[in-house]
N, C-alpha and C positions, 0 to 999 in steps of 0.2 A: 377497625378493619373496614375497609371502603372495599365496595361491590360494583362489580363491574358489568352491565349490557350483554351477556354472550352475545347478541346479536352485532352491535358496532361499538361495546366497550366506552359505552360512554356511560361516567359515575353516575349522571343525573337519572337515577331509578328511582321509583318509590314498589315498597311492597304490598304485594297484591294479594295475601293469606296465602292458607295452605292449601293443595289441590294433591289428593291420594297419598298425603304424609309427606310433599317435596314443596317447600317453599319458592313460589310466584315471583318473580318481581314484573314491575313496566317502566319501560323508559319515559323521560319524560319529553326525550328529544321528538 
């Protein structure tokens, strides 16, 4: 399953932990 940017839907994210039980991500763009 590939993850998408909510902000510009770009796959290049890496994960950022967990923050009040909802999983982080950051772009790498």
């Amino acid at each position: 399953m590939t993850m998408h940017c909510p902000h510009c839907d770009s796959q290049n994210i890496i994960k950022s932990g967990l923050v009040k039980g909802r999983q982080r991500f950051k772009c790498k763009d």
